[in-house]
N, C-alpha and C positions, 0 to 999 in steps of 0.2 A: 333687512328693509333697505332697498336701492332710494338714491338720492330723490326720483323721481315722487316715491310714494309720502314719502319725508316730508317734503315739501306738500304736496296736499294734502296729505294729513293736518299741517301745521296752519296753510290756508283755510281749512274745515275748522280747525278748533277759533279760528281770529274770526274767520263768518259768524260761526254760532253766536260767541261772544257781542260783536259788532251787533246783530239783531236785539241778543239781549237786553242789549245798552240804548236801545231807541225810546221805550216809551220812558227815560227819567234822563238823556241822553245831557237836556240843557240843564240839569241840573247837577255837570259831573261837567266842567268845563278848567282847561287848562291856560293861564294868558299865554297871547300868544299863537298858539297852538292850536285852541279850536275844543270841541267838545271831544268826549270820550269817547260817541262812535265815529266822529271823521278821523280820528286818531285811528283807531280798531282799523276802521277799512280801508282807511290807506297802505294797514301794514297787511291787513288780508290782500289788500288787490297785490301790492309787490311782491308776495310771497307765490299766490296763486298764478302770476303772471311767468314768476319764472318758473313754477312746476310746469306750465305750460311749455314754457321754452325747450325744458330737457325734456318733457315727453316728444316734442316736437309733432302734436298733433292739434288742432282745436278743433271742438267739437262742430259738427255742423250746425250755423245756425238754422232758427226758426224764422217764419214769416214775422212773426212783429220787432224779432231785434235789429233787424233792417229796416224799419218802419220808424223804429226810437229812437236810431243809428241819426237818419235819415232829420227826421225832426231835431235832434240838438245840435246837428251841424246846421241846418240852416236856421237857427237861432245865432247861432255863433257867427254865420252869416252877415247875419242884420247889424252885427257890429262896423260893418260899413255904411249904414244909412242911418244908425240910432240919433236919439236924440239926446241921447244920456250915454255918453261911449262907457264912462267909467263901470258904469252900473250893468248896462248891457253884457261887458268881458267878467266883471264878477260873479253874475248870473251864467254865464255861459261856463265858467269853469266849475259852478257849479253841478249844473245838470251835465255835465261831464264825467264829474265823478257820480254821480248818480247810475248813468248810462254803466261807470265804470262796473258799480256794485251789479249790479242787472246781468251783464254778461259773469261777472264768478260765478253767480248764482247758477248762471243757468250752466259753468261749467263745471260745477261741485256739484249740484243738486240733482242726481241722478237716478235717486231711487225714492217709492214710497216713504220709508223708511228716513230718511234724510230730510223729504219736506217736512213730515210730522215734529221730527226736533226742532229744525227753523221755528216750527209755529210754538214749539212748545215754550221756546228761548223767547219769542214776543210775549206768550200769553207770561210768561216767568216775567220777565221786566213788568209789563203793564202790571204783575198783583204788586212788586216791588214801588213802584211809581205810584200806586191805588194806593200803600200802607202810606206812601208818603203825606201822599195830600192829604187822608186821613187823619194824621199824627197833626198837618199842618192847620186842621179844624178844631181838633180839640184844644189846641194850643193859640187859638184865634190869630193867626198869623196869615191874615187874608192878601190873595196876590190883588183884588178889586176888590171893591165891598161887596161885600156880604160872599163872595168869590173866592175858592179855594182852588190851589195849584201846586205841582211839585214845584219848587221850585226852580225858576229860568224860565218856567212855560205861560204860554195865552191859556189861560181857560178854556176858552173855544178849542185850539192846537191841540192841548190831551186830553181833553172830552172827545176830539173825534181820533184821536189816535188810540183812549181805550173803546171805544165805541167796535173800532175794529178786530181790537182783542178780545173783545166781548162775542165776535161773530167766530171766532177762531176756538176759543172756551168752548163754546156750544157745539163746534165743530169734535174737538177733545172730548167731551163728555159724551157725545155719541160713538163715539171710536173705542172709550176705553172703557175696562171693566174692572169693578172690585173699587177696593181704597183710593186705589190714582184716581177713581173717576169721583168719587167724591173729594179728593183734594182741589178736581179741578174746576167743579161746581163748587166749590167754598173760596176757590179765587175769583170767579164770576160775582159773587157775591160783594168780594169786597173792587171787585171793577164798577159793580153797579154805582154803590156806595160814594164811589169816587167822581164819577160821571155825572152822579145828581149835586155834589156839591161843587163842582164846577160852575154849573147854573148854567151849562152854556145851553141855550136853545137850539142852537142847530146840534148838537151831538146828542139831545134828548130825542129826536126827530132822526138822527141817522141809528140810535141804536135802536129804535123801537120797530127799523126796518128787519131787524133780527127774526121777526116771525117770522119771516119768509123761510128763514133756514128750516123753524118747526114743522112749515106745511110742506115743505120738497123732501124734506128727509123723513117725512112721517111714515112710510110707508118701509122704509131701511131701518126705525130703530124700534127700540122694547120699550113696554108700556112703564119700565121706572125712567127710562130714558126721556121719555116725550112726559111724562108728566115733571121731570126734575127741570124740563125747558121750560117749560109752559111756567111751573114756579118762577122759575129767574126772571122770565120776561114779565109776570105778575110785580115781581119784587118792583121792579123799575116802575110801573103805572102806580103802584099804592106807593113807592116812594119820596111822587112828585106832590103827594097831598099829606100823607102822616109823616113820612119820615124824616125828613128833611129838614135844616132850619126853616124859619118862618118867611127869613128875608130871601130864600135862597127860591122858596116856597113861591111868593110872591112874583119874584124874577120870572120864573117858569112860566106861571099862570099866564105871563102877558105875551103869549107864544099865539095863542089864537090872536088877539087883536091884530098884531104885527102882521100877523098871516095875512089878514084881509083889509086890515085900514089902515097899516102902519108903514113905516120906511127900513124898516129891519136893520135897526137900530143906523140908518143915515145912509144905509147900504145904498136904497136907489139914487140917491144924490151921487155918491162915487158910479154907480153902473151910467148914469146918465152920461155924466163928464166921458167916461172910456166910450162910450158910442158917440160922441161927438167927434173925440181923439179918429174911431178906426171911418167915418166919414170922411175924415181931412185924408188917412192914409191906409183905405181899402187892401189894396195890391200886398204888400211886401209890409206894414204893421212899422210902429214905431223903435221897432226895437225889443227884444229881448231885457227885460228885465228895468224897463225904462218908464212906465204906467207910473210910479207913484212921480216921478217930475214931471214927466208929462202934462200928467194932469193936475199940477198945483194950481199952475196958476186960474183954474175954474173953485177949485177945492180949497185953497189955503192953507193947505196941509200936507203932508207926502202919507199916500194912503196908497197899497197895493187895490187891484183890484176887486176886491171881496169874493171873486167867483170866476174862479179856474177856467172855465169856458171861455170867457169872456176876456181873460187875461190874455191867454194862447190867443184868441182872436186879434184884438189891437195890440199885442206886443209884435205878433210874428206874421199879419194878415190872412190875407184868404189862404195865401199857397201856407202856411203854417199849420193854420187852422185844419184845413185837408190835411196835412201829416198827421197831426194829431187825433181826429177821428177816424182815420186809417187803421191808426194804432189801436184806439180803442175796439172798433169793430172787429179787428182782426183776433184782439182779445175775447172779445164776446163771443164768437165764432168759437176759439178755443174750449171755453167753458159746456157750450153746445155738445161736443164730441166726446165729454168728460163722461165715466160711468157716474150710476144716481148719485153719490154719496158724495163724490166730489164735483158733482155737478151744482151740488145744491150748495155749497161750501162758497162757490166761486161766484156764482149768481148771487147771492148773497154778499159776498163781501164787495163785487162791485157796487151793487145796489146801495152800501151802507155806504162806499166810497162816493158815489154818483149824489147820493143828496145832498150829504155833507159839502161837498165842494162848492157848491151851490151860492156860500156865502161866504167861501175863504178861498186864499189861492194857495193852491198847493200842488201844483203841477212843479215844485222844486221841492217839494219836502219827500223825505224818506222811505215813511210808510207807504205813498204811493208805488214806488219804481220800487216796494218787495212785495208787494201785492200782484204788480203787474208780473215780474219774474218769478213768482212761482206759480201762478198759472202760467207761464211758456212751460216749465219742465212739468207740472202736470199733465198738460198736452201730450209731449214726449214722451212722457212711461203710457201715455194710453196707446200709441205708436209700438213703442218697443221697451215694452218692461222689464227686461233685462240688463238695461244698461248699467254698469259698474258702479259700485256707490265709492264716493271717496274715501 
C-alpha cells in the first residue's frame, strides 16, 4: 500500500467516524477542544488534505462547490462592514470548516457504495442518539419540560437532525434486503420514538414530509418494502396521540393553532425585528453571524434568527442571499438528473431540510453542508460511475 492510499484510507475511516458522531455529536464534547465531530473532522480534513497533496491531483469540482466556495467567502467578507466583528469571524470560521467538510466529501466520496455507508454512519449515530434520549425519558431527566434530548442538544436541533435520519432509514430499508433491512426499520423505530419525545413541532412537521420518499419511490420498491414505510410513517401519526407522554402529547397538539393564529412560539416577533435590521441594510446584510446583536436591542435578548432564509438574507444581503439560492437551485437541479431511487432520496431529504429550517437557523450546522455534499457526488456517479472509491 503506497503512502498515497494510506492516507485516504485513513481520511475515509475519520469521515465515516465524523458522520457518525453528528446526531449525539453535543453530547461527546471536550473543554477546550470542541465536540467530538469537530475534533474527527478536523483530523479527517488534515489527513485527507495531505492525501491530496501526494496524489497531487484534486478532483474536478462541481457547479455548486463554487457556489458554496463563493457564499462563505463573501460572508467572511462582511467582516468588514459587521456590526458584530467578533461573532461575524467566529461564524465565518465556522462555515469554513463546514465548506471544509463538503469538499472531502466530495473528494472521498466517490462511489455508490461509499455514499450508502456515509448514510449508514448517520442513520447508526442518529439510533445511538434515539437510545439516548430514550434512556434520558425513562429516567425523567428532561432537557425543557416535558422535553427530552441527548444530551448538549435543542430539542428542536435533534428532532430535525433525526427527522433527516428518519428520511435516510427509509432510504436503507428500500435498498436493503433480508435481516439488515429489518435492523434498519427497527432503528427507524426507535428514531420515531425519539423525535416524538422531543416535542419539537417543527421536526414533527419536517419528518412527516417523509411521505414524499413512499410516493416517488413507490413504483422502485416491493410490497414488504412500501408497506414496512407506510407502517413507520403510521408509527409517527398514532404516536403524536397514544404513544407519547401526555405532556409531550399536549405540546404537539398546539401545532395547528400556531400554524394559524399563533406566533410560533415568538418566532414572528424575532422574524419581524431581522426585516427591519435587512431594510436598514438591503445591499451587503449586517454581517455574518451578527442577527442575534443586532437585533437585541428591538428583542431584549440575543436570539438567532429562527429561519435560515431569513438569516442568509439580513446577515449577508441581497448579493448573499443570490449566493445562497444559487446554491440551493443548483442542488435541486442536481437531484433532477439523479436515476428514480435517488432521485426520490434527495428530493426528499431536501424537502425535510426545506421545512424544518423554516423556524431554526442552520445554515451553520452540520447536517446541512452533508446533505448538500452528497447530493454533489450523487450527481457525479450519475456523470461517471466509475469513478475510484477511496
Amino acid at each position: 500500500m503506497n503512502r498515497t492510499s494510506a492516507l485516504e484510507r485513513a481520511a475515509w475511516a475519520l469521515l465515516c467516524l465524523m458522520v457518525f458522531s453528528l446526531p449525539m455529536e453535543k453530547g461527546i464534547q471536550f473543554p477546550h477542544l470542541g465536540t467530538i465531530s469537530r475534533l474527527l473532522g478536523q483530523a479527517a480534513f488534515l489527513v485527507g488534505a495531505a492525501a491530496v497533496v501526494c496524489r497531487r491531483k484534486l478532483r474536478r469540482p462541481n457547479a455548486a462547490l463554487p457556489l458554496a466556495t463563493a457564499f462563505v467567502l463573501w460572508g467572511g467578507l462582511s467582516w468588514t462592514w459587521s456590526v458584530a466583528r467578533p461573532d461575524t469571524l467566529a461564524r465565518f470560521l465556522t462555515m469554513a470548516q463546514l465548506l471544509g467538510m463538503a469538499w472531502l466529501i466530495w473528494e472521498l466520496c466517490r462511489t455508490a457504495a461509499a455514499q450508502t455507508r456515509l448514510i449508514q454512519a448517520f442513520v447508526a449515530g442518529a439510533t445511538v442518539s434515539s437510545a439516548w434520549t430514550i434512556a434520558r425519558a425513562v429516567l425523567n431527566r428532561q432537557t425543557n419540560y416535558r422535553r427530552f434530548a441527548t444530551a448538549g442538544f435543542d430539542p428542536n436541533d435533534l428532532g430535525i437532525t433525526l427527522a433527516i435520519a428518519l428520511t435516510f432509514a427509509l432510504y436503507l430499508s428500500a435498498r436493503t434486503r433480508g435481516p439488515a433491512a429489518w435492523l434498519v426499520r427497527l432503528a427507524a423505530v426507535a428514531i420515531i420514538a425519539a423525535i416524538l419525545l422531543t416535542a419539537s413541532r417543527t421536526a414533527l412537521v419536517a419528518s412527516l414530509m417523509n411521505v414524499l420518499f413512499v410516493a416517488l419511490a413507490w413504483r422502485h420498491t416491493t410490497a414488504v418494502q412500501r408497506i414496512s414505510a407506510i407502517a413507520l410513517l403510521l408509527l409517527l401519526i398514532v404516536g403524536i396521540f397514544r404513544i407519547t407522554p401526555l405532556a409531550t402529547r399536549a405540546r404537539l397538539a398546539t401545532l395547528p393553532h400556531e400554524a394559524t393564529e399563533g406566533t410560533f412560539h415568538d418566532r414572528t416577533r424575532i422574524w419581524r425585528a431581522g426585516l427591519h435590521l435587512f431594510e436598514r441594510h438591503p445591499a451587503l446584510g449586517i454581517g455574518l453571524g451578527a442577527y442575534p446583536k443586532a437585533a437585541y436591542p428591538a428583542l431584549r435578548i440575543h436570539y438567532n434568527a429562527h429561519n435560515t432564509f431569513l438569516s442568509v438574507l439580513v446577515e449577508t444581503g441581497v448579493a448573499g442571499f443570490i449566493l445562497w439560492g444559487l446554491l440551493l437551485a443548483t442542488l435541486a437541479w442536481f437531484t433532477g438528473l439523479l436515476a428514480a431511487s435517488e432521485r426520490a432520496l434527495w428530493i426528499t431529504a431536501l424537502a425535510v431540510w426545506g421545512v424544518a429550517v423554516l423556524t431554526v437557523t442552520w445554515e451553520q450546522r452540520k447536517p446541512t453542508w452533508l446533505i448538500f455534499a452528497l447530493i454533489m457526488t450523487a450527481w457525479a456517479r450519475a456523470f461517471d460511475p466509475q469513478e475510484r472509491q477511496p
